[in-house]
C-alpha positions as a Markdown table, in Angstrom:
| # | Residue | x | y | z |
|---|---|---|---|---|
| 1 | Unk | -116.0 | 58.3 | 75.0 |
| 2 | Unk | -114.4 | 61.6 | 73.7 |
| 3 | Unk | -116.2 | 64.6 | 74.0 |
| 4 | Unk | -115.5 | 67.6 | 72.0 |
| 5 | Unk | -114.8 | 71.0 | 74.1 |
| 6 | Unk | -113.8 | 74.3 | 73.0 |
| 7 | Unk | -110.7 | 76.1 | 75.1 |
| 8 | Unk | -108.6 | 79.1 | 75.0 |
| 9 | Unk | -104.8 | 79.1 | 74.7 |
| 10 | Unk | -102.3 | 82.1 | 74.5 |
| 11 | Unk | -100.7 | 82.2 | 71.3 |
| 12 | Unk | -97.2 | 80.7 | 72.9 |
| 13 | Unk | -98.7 | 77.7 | 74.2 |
| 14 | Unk | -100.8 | 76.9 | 71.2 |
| 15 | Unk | -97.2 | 77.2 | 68.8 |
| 16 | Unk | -96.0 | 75.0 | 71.3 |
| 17 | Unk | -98.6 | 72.3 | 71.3 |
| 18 | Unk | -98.6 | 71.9 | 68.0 |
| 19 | Unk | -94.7 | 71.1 | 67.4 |
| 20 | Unk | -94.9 | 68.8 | 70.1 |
| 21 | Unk | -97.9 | 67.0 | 68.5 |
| 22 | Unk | -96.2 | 67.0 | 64.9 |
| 23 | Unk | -94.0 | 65.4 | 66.6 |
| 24 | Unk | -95.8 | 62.8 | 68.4 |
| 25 | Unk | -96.1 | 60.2 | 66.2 |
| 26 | Unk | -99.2 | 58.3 | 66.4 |
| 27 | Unk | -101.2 | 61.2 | 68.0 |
| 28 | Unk | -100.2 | 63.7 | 65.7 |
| 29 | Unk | -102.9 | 65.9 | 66.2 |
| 30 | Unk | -103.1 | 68.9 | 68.9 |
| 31 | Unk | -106.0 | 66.7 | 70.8 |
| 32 | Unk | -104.3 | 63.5 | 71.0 |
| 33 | Unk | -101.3 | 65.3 | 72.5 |
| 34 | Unk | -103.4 | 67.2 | 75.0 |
| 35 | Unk | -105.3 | 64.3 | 75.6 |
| 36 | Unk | -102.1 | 62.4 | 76.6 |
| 37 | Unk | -100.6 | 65.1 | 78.5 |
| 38 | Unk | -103.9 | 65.5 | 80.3 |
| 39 | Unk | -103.7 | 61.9 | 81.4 |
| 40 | Unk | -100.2 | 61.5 | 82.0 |
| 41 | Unk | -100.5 | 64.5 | 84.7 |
| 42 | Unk | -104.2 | 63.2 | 86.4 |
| 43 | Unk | -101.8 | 59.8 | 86.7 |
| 44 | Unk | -99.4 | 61.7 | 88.4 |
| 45 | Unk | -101.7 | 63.5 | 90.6 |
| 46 | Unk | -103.5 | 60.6 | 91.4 |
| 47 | Unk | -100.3 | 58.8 | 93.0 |
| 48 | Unk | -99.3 | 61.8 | 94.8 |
| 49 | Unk | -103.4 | 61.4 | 96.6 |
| 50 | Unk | -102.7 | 57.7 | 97.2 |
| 51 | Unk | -99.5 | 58.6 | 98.4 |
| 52 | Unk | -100.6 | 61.4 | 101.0 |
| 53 | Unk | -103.5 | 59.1 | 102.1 |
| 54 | Unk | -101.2 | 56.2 | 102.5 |
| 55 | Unk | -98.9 | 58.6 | 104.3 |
| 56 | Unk | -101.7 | 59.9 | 106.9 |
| 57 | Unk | -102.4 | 56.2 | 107.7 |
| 58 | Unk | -99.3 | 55.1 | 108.3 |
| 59 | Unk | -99.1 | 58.5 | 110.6 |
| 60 | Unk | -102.2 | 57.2 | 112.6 |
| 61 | Unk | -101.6 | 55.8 | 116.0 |
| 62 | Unk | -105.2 | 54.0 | 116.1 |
| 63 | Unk | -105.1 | 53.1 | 112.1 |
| 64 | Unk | -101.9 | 51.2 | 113.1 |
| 65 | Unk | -103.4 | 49.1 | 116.0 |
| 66 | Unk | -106.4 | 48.4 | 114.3 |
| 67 | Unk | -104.1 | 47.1 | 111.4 |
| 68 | Unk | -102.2 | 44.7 | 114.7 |
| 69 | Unk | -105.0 | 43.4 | 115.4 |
| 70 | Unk | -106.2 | 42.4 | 112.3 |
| 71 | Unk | -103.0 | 40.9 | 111.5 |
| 72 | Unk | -103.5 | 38.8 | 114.6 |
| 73 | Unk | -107.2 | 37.8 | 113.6 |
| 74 | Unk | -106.1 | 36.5 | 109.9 |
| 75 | Unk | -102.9 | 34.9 | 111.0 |
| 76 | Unk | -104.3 | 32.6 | 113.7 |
| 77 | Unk | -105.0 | 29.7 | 111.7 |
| 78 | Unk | -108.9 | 29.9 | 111.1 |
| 79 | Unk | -110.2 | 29.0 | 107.8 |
């Protein structure tokens, strides 16, 4: 659901979001192309908290034994 939302851009930035949405082809308006910007950076962010939380476990003596010894639970043959 879009929602509409009224913001505040220096002139500079506004010039350049436009040419980039004329541009843009299917979302050839400035929302679209802020829209898509917008997501393609909370993507990236995103990752990059995965990442660090995937990092901190892999860091974590006591994550990393309890991990073992699951491994050992699943892979001993009970159904």
């Amino acid at each position: 659901m879009a929602k509409k939302v009224t913001i505040t851009l220096d002139e500079d930035i506004l010039a350049f979001v436009d040419k980039r949405a004329a541009s843009n082809g299917e979302t050839a308006n400035r929302s679209g192309y802020i829209n898509d910007v917008l997501s393609q950076h909370r993507r990236k962010v995103l990752e990059a908290e995965m990442i660090a939380a995937l990092t901190e476990d892999a860091n974590d003596p006591e994550y990393q034994e309890e991990i073992a010894l699951w491994d050992c639970v699943v892979g001993d043959g009970i159904e």
